[in-house]
LOVEXSE-544407 format. One record per atom (N, C-alpha, C): x, y negated, z negated; chain; residue number from 1; atom name; residue in one letter. Coordinates in steps of 0.1 Angstrom, whole numbers, plus 5000, padded with zeros to 4 digits. Each point is the difference from the previous one (the first is absolute). Layout:
BEGIN
X / Y / Z / A / NUM / CA / A
...
//
This chain:
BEGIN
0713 / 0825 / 6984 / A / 1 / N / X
4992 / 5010 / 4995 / A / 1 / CA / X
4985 / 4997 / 5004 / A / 1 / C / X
4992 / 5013 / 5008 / A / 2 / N / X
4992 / 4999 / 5001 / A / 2 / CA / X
4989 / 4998 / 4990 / A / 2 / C / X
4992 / 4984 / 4998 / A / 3 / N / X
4989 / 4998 / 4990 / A / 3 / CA / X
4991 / 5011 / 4992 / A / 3 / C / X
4992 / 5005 / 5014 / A / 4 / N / X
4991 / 5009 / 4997 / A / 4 / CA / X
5007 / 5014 / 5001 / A / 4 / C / X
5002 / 5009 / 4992 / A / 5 / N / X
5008 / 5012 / 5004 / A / 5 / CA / X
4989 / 5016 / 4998 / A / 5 / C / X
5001 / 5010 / 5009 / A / 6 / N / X
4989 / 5007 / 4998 / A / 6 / CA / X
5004 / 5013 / 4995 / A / 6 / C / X
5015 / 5001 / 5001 / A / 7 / N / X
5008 / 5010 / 4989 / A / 7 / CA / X
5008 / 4999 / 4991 / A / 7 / C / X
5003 / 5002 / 4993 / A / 8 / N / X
5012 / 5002 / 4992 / A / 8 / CA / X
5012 / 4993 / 5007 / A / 8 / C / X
5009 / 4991 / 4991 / A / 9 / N / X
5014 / 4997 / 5009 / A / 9 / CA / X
5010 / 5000 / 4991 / A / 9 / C / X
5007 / 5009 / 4999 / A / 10 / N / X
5017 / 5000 / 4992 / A / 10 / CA / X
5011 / 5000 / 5005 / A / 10 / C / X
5007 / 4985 / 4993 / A / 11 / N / X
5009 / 4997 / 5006 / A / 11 / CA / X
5013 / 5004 / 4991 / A / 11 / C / X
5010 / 4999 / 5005 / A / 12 / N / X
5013 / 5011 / 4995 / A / 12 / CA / X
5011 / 4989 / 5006 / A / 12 / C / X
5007 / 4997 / 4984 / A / 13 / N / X
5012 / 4990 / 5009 / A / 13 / CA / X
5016 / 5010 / 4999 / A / 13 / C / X
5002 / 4999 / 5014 / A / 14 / N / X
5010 / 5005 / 5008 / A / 14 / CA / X
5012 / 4994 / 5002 / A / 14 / C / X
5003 / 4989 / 4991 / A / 15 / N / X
5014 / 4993 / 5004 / A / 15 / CA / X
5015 / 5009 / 4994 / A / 15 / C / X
5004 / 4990 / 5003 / A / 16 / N / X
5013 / 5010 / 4993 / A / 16 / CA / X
5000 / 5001 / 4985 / A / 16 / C / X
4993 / 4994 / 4988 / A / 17 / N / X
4999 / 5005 / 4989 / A / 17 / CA / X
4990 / 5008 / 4995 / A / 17 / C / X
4990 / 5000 / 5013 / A / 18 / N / X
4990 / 5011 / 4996 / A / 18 / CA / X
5007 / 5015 / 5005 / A / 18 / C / X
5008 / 4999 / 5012 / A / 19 / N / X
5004 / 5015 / 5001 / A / 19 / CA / X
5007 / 5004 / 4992 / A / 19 / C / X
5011 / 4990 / 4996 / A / 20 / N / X
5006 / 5007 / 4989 / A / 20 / CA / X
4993 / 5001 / 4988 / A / 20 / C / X
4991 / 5000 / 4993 / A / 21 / N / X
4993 / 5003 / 4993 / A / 21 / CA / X
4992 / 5009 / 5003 / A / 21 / C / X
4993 / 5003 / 5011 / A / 22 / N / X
4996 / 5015 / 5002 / A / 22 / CA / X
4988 / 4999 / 5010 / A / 22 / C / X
5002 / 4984 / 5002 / A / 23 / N / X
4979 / 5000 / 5015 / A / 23 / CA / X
5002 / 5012 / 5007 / A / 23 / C / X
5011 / 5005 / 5003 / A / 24 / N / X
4999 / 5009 / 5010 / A / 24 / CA / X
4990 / 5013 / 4998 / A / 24 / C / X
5009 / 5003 / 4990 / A / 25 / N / X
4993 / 5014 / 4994 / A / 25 / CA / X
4984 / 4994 / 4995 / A / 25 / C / X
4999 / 4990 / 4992 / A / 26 / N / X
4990 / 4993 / 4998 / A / 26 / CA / X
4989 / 4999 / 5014 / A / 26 / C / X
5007 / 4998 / 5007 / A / 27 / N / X
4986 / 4999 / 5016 / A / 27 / CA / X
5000 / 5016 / 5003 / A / 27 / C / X
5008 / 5008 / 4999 / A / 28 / N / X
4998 / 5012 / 5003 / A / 28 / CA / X
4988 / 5009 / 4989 / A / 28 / C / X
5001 / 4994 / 4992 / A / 29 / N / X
4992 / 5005 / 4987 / A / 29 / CA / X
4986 / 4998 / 5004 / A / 29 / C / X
4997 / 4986 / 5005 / A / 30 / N / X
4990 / 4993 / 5003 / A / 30 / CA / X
4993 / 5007 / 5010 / A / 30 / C / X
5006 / 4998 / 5015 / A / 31 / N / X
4999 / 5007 / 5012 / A / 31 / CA / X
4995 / 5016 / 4992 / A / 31 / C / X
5002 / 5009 / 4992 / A / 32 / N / X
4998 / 5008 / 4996 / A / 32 / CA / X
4989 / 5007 / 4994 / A / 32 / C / X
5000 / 4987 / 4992 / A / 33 / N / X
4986 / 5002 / 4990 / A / 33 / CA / X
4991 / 4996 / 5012 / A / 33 / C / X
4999 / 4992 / 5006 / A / 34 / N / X
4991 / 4997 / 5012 / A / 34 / CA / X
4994 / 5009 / 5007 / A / 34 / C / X
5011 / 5009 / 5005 / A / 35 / N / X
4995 / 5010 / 5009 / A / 35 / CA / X
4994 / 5015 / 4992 / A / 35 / C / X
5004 / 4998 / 4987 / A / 36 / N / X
4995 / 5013 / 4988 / A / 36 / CA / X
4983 / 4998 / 5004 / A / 36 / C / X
5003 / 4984 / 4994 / A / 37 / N / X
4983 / 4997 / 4996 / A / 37 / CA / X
4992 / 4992 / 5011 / A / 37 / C / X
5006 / 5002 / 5012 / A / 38 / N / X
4989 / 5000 / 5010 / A / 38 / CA / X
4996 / 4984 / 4996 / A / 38 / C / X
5011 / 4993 / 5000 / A / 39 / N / X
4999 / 4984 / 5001 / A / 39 / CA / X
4998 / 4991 / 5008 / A / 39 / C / X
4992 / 4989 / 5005 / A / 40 / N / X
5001 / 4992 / 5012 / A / 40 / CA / X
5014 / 4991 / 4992 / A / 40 / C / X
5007 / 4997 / 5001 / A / 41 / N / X
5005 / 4985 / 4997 / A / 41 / CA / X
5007 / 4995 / 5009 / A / 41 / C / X
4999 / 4986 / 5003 / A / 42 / N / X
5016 / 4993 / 5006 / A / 42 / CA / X
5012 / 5002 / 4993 / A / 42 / C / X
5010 / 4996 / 5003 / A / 43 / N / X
5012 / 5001 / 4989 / A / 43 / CA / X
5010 / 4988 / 5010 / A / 43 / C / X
5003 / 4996 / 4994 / A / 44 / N / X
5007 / 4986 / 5005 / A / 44 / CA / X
5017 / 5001 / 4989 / A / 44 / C / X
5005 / 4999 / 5012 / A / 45 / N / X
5015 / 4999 / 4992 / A / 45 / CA / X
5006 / 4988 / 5003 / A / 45 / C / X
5000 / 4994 / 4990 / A / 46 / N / X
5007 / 4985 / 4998 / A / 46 / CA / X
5017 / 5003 / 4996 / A / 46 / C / X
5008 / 4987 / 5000 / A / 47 / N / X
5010 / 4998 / 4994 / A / 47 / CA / X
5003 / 4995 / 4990 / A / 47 / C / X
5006 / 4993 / 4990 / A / 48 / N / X
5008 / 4997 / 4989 / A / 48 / CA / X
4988 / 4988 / 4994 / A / 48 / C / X
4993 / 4998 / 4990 / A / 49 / N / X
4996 / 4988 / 4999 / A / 49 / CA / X
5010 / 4997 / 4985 / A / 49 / C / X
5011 / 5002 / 5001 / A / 50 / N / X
5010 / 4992 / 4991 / A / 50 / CA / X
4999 / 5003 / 4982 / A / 50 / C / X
4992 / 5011 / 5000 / A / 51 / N / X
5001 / 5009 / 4985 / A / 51 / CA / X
5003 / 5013 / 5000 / A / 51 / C / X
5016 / 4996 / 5004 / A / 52 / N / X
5003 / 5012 / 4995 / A / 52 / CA / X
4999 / 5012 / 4993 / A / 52 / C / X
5003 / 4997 / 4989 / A / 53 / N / X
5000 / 5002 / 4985 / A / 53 / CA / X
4987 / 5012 / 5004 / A / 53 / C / X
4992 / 4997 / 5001 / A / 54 / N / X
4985 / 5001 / 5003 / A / 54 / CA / X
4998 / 5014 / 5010 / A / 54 / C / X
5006 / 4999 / 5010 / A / 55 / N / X
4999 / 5011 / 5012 / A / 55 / CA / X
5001 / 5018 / 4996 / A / 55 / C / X
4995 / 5008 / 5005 / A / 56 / N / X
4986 / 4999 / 5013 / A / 56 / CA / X
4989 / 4990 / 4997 / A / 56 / C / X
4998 / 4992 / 5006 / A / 57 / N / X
4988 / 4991 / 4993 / A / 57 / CA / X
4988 / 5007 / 5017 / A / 57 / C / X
4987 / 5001 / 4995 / A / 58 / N / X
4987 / 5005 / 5003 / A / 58 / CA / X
4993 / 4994 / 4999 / A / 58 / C / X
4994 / 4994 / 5005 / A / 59 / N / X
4985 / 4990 / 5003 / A / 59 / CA / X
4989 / 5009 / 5000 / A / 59 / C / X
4987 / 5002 / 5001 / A / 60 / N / X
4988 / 5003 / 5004 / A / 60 / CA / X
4991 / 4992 / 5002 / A / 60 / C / X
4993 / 5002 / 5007 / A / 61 / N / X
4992 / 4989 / 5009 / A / 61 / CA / X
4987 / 5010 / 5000 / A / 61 / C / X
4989 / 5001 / 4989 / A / 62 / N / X
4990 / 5007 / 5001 / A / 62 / CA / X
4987 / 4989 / 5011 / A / 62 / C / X
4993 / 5006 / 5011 / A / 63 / N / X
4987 / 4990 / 5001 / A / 63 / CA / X
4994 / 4997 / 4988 / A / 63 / C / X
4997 / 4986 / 5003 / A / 64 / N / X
4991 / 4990 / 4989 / A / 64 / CA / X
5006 / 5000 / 4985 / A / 64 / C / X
5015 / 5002 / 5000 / A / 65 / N / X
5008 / 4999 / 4988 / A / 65 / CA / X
5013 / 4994 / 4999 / A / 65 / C / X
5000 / 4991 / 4993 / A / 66 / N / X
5014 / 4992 / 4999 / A / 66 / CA / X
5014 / 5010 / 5004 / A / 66 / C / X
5009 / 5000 / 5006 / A / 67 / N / X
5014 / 5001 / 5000 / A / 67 / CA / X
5004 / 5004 / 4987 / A / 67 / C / X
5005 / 5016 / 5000 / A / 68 / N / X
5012 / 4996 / 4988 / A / 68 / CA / X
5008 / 5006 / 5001 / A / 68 / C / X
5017 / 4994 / 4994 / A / 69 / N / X
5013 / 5003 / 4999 / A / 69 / CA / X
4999 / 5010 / 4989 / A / 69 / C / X
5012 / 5013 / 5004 / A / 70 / N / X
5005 / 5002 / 4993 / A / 70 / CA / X
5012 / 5003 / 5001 / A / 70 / C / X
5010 / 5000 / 4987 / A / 71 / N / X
5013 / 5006 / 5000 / A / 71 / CA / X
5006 / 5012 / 4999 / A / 71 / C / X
5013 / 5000 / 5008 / A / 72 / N / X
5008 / 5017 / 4995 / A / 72 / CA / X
4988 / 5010 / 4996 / A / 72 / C / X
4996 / 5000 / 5016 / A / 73 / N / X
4992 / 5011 / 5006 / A / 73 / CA / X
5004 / 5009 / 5006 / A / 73 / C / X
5011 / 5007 / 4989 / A / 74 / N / X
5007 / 5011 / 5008 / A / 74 / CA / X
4994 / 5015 / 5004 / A / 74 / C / X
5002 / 5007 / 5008 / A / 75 / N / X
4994 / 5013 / 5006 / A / 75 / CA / X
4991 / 5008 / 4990 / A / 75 / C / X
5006 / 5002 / 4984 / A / 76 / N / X
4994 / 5006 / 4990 / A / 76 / CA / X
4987 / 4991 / 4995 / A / 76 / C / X
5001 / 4991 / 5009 / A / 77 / N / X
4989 / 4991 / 4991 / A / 77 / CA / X
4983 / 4999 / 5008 / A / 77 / C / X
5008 / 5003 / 5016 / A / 78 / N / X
4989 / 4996 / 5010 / A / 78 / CA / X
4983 / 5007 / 4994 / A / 78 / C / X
5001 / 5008 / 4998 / A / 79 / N / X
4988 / 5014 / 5001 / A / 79 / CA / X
4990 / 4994 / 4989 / A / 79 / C / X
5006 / 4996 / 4989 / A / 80 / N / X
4991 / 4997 / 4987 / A / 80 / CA / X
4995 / 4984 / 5004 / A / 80 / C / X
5010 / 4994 / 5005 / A / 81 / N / X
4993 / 4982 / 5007 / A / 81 / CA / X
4995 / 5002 / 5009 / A / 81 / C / X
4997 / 5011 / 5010 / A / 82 / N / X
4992 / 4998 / 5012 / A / 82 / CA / X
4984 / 5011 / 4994 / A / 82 / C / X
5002 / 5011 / 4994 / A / 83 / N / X
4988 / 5005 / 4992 / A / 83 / CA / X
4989 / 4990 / 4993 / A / 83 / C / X
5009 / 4990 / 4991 / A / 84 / N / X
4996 / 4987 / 4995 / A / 84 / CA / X
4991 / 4996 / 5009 / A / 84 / C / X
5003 / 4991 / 5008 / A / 85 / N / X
5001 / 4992 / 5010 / A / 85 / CA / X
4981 / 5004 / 5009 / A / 85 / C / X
5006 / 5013 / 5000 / A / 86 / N / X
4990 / 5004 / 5007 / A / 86 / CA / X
4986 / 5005 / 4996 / A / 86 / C / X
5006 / 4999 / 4987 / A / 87 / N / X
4986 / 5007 / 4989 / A / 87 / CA / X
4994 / 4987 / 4994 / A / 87 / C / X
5009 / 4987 / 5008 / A / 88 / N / X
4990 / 4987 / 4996 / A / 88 / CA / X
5006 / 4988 / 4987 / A / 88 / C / X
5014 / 5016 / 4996 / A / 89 / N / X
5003 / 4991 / 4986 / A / 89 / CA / X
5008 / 4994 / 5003 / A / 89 / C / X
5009 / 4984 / 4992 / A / 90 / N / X
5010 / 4993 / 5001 / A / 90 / CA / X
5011 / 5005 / 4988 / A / 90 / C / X
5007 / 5007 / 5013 / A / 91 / N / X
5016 / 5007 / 4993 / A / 91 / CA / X
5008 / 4990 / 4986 / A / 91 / C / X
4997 / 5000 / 4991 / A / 92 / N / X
5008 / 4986 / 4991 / A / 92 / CA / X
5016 / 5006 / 5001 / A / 92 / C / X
5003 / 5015 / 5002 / A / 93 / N / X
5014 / 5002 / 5005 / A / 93 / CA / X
5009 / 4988 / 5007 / A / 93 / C / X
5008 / 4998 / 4997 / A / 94 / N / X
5009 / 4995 / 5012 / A / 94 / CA / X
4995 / 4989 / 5005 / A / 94 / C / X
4986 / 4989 / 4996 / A / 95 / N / X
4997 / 4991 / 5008 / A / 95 / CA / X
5006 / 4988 / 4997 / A / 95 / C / X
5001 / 4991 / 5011 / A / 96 / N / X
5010 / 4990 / 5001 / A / 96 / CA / X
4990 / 4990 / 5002 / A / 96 / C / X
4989 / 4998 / 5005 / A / 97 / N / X
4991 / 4990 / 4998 / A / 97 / CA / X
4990 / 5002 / 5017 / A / 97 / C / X
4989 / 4984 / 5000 / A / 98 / N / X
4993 / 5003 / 5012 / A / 98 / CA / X
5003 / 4992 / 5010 / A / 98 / C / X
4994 / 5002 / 5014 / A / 99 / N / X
4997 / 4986 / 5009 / A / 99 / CA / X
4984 / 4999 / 4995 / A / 99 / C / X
4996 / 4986 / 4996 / A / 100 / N / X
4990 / 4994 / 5000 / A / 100 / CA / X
4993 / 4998 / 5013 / A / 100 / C / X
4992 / 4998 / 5010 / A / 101 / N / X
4992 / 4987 / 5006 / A / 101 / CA / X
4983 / 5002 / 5000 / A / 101 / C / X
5001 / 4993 / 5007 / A / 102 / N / X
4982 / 4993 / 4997 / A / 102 / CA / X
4990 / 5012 / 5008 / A / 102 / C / X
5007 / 5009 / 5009 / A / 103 / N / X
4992 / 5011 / 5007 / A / 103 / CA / X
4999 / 5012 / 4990 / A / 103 / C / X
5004 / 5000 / 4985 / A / 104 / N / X
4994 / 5012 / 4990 / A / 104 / CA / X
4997 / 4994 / 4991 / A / 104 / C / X
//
């Protein structure tokens, strides 16, 4: 991951317990809202990091803001977490916790 990041980055895990749980429709939701509201973002689709239970799991990677997980971020959910997100606030919906490091 790039250190310094100068958009937005959401990541979407794609393994075989996220599709069956719904990343699919979940990235389509995403890709969606994106293009409604005239979004720059990356979107990075990873595979399985071993929480199932957990899946669609959703990262966000705002510039100059810690990483955060969240959970069973299914298609009905995307619009109100990414509104959040973008209006500055931290969604307490569905969060699963952060990445920390020393660049925020």
């Amino acid at each position: 991951m790039k250190k310094n990041i100068t958009k937005p980055v959401i990541f979407i895990g794609t393994g075989t317990c996220g599709l069956a749980a719904g990343a699919e429709e979940t990235l389509k939701a995403i890709n969606q809202y994106l293009e409604n509201n005239n979004k720059q973002v990356e979107i990075v689709v990873v595979g399985c990091i071993g929480f199932c239970s957990a899946e669609p799991i959703v990262d966000i990677k705002m510039p100059d803001k810690n990483r955060v997980s969240y959970y069973q971020v299914t298609e009905d959910k995307v619009e109100d977490l990414l509104d959040n997100v973008f209006a500055g606030k931290l969604n307490m919906d569905n969060i699963l916790g952060q990445f920390k490091n020393a660049e925020n």
